[in-house]
C-alpha positions as CSV (number, residue, x, y, z in Angstrom):
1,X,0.0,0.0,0.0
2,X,1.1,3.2,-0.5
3,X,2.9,4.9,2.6
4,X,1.3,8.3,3.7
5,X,4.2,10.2,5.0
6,X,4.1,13.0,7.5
7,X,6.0,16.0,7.1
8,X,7.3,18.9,9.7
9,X,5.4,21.9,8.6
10,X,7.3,24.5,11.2
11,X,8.8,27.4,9.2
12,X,6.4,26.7,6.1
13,X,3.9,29.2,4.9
14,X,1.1,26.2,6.9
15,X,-1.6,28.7,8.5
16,X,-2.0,25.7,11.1
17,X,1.6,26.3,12.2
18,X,1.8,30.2,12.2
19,X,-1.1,31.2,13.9
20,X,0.2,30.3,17.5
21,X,3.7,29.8,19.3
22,X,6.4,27.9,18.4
23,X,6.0,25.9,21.6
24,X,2.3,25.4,21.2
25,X,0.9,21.9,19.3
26,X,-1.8,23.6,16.8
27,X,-4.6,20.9,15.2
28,X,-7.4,23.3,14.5
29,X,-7.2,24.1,10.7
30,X,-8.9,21.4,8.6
31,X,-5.9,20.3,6.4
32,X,-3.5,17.0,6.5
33,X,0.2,17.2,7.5
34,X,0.7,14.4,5.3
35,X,2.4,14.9,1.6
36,X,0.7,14.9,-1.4
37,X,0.7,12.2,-3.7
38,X,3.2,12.0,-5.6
39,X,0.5,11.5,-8.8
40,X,-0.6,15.2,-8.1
41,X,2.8,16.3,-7.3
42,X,3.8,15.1,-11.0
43,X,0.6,16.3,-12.9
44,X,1.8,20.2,-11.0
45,X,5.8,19.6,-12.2
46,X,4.3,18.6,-16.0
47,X,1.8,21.7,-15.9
48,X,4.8,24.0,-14.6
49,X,7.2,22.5,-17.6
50,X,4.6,24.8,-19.8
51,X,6.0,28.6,-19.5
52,X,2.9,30.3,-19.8
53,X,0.6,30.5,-16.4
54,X,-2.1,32.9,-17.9
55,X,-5.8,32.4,-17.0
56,X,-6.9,28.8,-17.9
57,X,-10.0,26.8,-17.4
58,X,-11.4,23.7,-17.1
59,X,-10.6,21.2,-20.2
60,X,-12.4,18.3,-20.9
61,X,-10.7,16.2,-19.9
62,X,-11.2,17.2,-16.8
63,X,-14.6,17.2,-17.3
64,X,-14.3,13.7,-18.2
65,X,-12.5,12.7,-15.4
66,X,-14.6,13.7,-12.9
67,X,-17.9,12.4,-14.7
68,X,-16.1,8.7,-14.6
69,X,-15.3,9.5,-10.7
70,X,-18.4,10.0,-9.5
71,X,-19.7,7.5,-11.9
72,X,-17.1,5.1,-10.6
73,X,-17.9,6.0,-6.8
74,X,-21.4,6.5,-6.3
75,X,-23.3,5.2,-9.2
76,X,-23.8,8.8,-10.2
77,X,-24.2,9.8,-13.7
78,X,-23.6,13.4,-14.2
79,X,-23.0,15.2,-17.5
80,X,-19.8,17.4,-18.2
81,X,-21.8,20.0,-18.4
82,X,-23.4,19.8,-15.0
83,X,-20.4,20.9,-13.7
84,X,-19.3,24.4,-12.7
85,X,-15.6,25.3,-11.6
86,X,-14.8,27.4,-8.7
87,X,-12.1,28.1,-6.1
88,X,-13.4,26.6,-3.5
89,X,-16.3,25.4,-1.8
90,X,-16.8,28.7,0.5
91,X,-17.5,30.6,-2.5
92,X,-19.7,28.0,-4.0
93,X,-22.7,28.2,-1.1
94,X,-22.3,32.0,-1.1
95,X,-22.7,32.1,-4.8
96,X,-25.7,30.3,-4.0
97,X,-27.4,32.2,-1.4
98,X,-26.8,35.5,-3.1
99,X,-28.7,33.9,-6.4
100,X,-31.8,32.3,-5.1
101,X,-32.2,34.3,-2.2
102,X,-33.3,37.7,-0.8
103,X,-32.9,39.8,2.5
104,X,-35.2,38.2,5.4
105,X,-35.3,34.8,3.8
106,X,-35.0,32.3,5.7
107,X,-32.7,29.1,5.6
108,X,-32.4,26.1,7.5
109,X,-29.1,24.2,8.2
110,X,-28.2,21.5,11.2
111,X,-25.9,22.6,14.3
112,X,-23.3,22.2,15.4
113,X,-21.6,23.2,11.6
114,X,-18.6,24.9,10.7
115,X,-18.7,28.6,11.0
116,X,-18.3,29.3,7.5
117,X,-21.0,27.6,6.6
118,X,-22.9,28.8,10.1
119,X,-22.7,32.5,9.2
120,X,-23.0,32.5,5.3
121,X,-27.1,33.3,5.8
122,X,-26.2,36.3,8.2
123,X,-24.1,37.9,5.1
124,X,-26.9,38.1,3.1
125,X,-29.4,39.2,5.2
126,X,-30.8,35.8,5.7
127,X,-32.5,34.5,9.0
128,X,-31.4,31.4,10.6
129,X,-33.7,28.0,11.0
130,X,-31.1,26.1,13.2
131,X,-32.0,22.3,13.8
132,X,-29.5,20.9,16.7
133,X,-28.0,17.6,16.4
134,X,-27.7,15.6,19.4
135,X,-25.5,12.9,20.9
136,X,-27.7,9.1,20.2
137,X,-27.3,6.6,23.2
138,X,-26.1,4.1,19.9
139,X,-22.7,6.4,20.2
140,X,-23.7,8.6,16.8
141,X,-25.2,12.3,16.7
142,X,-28.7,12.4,15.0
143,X,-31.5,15.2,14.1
144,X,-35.4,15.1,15.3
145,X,-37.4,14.5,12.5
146,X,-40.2,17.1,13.8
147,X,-37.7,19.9,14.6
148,X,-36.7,19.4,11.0
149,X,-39.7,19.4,9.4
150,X,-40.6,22.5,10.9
151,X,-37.7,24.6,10.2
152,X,-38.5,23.7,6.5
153,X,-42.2,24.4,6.6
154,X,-40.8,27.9,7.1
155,X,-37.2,27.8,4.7
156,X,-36.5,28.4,1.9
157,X,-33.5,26.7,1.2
158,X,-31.6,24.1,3.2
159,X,-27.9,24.0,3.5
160,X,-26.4,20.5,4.0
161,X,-22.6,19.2,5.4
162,X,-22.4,15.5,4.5
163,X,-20.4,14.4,5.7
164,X,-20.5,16.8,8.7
165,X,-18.3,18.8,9.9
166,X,-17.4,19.3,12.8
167,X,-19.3,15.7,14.4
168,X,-17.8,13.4,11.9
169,X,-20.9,11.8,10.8
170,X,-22.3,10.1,7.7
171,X,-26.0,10.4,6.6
172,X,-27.6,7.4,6.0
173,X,-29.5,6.7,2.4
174,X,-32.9,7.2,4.6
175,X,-31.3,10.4,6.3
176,X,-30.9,11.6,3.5
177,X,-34.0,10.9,1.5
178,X,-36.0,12.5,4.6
179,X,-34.1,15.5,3.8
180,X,-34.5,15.2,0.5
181,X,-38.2,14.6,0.5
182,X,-38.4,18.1,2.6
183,X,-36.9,20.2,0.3
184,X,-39.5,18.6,-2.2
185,X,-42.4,19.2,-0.6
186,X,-41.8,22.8,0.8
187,X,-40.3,23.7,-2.7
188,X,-36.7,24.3,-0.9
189,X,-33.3,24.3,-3.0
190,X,-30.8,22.5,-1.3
191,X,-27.4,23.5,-1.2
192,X,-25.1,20.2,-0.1
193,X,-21.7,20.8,0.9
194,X,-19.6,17.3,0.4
195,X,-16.7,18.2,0.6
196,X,-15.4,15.6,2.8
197,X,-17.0,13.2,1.2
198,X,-14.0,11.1,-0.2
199,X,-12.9,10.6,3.6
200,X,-15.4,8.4,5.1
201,X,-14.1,5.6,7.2
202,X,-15.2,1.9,8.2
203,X,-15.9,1.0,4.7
204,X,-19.1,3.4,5.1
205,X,-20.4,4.5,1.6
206,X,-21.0,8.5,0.8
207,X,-24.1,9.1,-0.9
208,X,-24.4,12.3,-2.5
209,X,-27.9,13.3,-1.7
210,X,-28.8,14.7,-5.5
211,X,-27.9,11.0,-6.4
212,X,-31.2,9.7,-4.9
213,X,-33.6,11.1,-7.3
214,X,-34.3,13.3,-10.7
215,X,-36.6,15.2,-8.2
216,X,-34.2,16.4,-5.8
217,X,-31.1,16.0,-8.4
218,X,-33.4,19.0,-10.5
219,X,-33.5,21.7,-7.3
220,X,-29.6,20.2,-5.7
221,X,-26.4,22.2,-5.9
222,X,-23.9,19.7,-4.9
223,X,-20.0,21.2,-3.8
224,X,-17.5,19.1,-4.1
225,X,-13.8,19.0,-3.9
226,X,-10.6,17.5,-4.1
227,X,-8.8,19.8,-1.2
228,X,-9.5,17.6,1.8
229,X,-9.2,14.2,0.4
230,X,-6.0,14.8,-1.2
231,X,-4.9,17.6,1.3
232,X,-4.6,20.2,-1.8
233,X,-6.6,23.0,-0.2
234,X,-4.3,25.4,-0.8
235,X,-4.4,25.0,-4.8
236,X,-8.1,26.7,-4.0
237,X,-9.8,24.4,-6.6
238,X,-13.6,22.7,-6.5
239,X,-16.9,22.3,-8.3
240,X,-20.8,22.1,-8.3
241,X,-22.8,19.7,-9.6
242,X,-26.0,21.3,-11.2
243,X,-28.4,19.5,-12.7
244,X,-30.8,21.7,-13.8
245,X,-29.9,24.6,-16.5
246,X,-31.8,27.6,-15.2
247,X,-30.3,26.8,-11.8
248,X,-27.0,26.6,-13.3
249,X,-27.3,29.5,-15.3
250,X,-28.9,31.3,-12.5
251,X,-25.7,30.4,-10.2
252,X,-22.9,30.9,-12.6
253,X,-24.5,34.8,-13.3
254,X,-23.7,35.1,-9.0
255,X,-20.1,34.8,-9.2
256,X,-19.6,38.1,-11.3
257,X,-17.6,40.8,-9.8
258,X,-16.9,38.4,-6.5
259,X,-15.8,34.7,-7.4
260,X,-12.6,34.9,-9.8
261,X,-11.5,31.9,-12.2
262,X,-9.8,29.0,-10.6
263,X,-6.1,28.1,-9.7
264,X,-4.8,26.4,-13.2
265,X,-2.1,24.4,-11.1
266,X,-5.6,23.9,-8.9
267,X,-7.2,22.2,-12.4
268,X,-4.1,20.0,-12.6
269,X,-4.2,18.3,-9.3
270,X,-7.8,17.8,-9.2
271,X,-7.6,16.2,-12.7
272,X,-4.8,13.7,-11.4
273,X,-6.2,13.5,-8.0
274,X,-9.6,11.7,-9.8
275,X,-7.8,10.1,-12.1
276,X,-4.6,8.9,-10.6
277,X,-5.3,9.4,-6.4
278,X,-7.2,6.6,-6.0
279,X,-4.2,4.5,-3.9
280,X,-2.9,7.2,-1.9
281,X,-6.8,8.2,-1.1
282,X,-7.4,4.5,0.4
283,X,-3.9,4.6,2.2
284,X,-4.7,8.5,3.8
285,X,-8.4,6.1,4.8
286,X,-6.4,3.6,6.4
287,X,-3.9,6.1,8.2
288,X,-6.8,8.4,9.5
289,X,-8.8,5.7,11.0
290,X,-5.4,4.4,12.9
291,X,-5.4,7.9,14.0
292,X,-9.0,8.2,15.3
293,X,-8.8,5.0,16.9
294,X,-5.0,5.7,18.8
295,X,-7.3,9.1,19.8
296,X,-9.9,7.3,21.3
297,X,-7.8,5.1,23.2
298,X,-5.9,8.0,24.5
299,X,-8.8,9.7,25.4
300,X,-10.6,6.4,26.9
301,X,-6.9,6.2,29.3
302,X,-6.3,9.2,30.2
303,X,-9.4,11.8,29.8
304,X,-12.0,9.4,31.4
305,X,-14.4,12.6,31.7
306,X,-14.2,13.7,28.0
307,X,-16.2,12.4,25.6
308,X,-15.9,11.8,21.9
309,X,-17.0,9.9,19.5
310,X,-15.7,8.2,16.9
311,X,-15.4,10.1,13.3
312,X,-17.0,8.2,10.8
313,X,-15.7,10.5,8.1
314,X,-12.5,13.1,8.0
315,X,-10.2,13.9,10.1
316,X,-12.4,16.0,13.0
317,X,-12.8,15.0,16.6
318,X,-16.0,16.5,18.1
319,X,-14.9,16.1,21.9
320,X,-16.7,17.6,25.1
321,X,-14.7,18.9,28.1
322,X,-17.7,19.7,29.8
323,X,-17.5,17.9,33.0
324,X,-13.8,19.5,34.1
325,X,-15.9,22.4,34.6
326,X,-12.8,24.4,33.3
327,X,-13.2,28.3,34.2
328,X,-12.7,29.7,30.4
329,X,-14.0,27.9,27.4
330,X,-12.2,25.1,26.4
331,X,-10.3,26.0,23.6
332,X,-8.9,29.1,25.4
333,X,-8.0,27.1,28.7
334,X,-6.3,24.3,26.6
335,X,-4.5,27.1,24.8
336,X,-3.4,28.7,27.9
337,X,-2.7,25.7,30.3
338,X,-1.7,23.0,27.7
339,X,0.2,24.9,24.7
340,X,-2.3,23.2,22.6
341,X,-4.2,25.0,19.7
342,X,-7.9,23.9,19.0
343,X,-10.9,24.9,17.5
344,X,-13.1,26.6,19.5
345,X,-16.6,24.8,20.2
346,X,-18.3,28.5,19.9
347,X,-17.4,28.6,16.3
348,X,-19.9,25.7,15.1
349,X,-22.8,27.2,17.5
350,X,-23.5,29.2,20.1
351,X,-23.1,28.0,23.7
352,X,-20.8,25.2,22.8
353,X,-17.8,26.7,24.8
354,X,-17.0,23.4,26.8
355,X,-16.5,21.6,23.2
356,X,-13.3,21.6,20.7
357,X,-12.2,20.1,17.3
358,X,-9.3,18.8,17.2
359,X,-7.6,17.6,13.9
360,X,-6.3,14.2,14.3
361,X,-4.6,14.3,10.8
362,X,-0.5,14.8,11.5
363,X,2.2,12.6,12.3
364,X,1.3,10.2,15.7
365,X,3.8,11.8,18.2
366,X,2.6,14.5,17.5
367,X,-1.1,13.3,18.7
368,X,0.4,11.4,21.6
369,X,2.3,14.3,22.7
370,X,-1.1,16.7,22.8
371,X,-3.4,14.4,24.5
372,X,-0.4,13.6,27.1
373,X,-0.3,17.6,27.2
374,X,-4.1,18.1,27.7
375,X,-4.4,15.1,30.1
376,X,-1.8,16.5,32.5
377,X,-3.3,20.1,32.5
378,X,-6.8,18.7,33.0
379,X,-5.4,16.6,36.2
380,X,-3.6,19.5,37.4
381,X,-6.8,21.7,36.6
């Protein structure tokens, strides 16, 4: 199998490593500190042998590529011209809620979520239909049918993270065709993030919700991207999946003035990342689940009172600290008394300052050394 190797990102341009101390252990930022594969690596050098790095778009092979992917993956047939290019995801469910909505809509999503995706509706002037997930005595995190079903009896558009972000959770086939029946029946467009979607663990299948129907495909913009399954974020490079023509039309006319074109060398990797990743992709599966499960161990021995559960997609642990009763959030205490950089809980919903996200995707000292950092300060208190 291919060998996923870890690299020391200290003194690189890494946000994850700049944005706090030398001596403090930062796993907040959603990226890998694993190298690339050496496939994307070579389709960037081959680009880069060209001496001209004007503006460039999509080819079709490209195009191509990523048809026969999600073919290949999900049993979804798209056409090449479904597919919209952008540089990023971020961009993509903005571009969205400034097209098909107006000031004092409304537009429902499910909490905890990351913050980007949180506060996109207060940009535009939208209201807020928040749905909370809760922890399920079967060790998962799951959303009340009811308090769903009446968030979208007064939306009009339904944002999506599948899988989620920051609990780590798949959606089930019948998870998501609830969903999808929603949008359906209270004429909602739904905007799915699935980004992480080539990450999920345990031999658990991703099911792209605009895959389960022509009815919900027809009113779905579906984000997608190569950045967190290949750890290529930076190379700002992703796409939408739109079905319908007026939709797409309607969504491509958004981006003027605010979205630029995308990152060529961005175009280069994705095209070898679908094409050639697909090794390296099942070896970064195989590492991050050795990860998650060291984590849980760690956390089982030494942080008794915290409690996480286990990722079933990604990189992301969801983990609650609320029983040390700690006298600052979490994030900041940790920061303070641990030299250990987090997430903050705050940031995927309010009132979630005893929580944190930590990033379980960098080399395994380096995961043993935090939680052996956290559990000391949390003894010490």
């Amino acid at each position: 199998m291919t060998a996923i190797v870890s690299v020391d990102r200290r003194g690189s341009d890494a946000n994850k490593w700049r944005a706090f101390g030398p001596d403090v252990i930062p796993l907040p930022v959603a990226d890998m500190d694993f190298a690339v594969a050496p496939e994307i690596i070579a389709a960037i050098e081959k680009r880069l042998a060209h001496p001209v790095l004007g503006y460039g778009a999509a080819t079709d092979s490209l195009r191509q590529t990523l048809v026969a992917a999600l073919a290949a993956e999900y049993g979804w047939r798209v056409e090449p011209e479904w597919l919209v290019f952008l540089p990023g995801v971020e961009p993509g469910f903005n571009m969205a809620l400034n097209a098909f909505t107006a000031p004092g809509d409304t537009v429902m999503q499910e909490y905890p979520v990351y913050k980007p995706l949180r506060t996109a509706p207060e940009t535009w002037g939208l209201k807020s239909a928040a749905v909370w997930q809760n922890a399920t005595a079967e060790g998962g995190f799951a959303s009340d049918d009811k308090a769903l079903e009446e968030a979208a009896a007064r939306s009009k558009l339904m944002l999506l993270c599948n899988p989620q972000n920051p609990t780590g959770r798949v959606y089930s086939r019948d998870e998501l065709a609830f969903r999808a029946e929603l949008c359906i029946r209270h004429d909602m467009l739904l905007v799915s993030d699935e980004i992480h979607c080539g990450l999920t663990l345990d031999g658990r299948a991703h099911v792209p919700v605009a895959s389960l129907s022509k009815a919900i495909e027809a009113r779905t913009i579906t984000l997608m991207a190569a950045s967190k399954t290949w750890n290529i974020a930076g190379l700002k490079a992703a796409f939408a999946v739109i079905a319908d023509e007026e939709l797409r039309t309607a969504f491509m006319g958004a981006r003027k003035g605010l979205v630029d074109s995308v990152n060529i060398l961005g175009l280069a990797a994705m095209e070898a990342a679908y094409r050639d990743g697909g090794e390296w992709r099942d070896a970064v599966r195989a590492r991050i689940a050795e990860n998650r499960d060291m984590l849980q161990s760690l956390v089982a021995g030494t942080l008794p009172k915290a409690k996480v559960l286990p990722a079933e997609a990604s990189f992301l642990a969801w983990i609650d600290l609320s029983a040390y009763e700690l006298d600052a959030p979490a994030a900041d205490w940790l920061l303070k008394n641990a030299r250990i950089g987090l997430s903050r809980g705050t940031d995927f919903g309010p009132g979630l300052e005893n929580w944190v996200r930590l990033n379980f995707a960098c080399a395994r000292e380096t995961l043993v050394e935090a939680l052996a950092r956290m559990a000391k300060a949390l003894e010490q208190g």
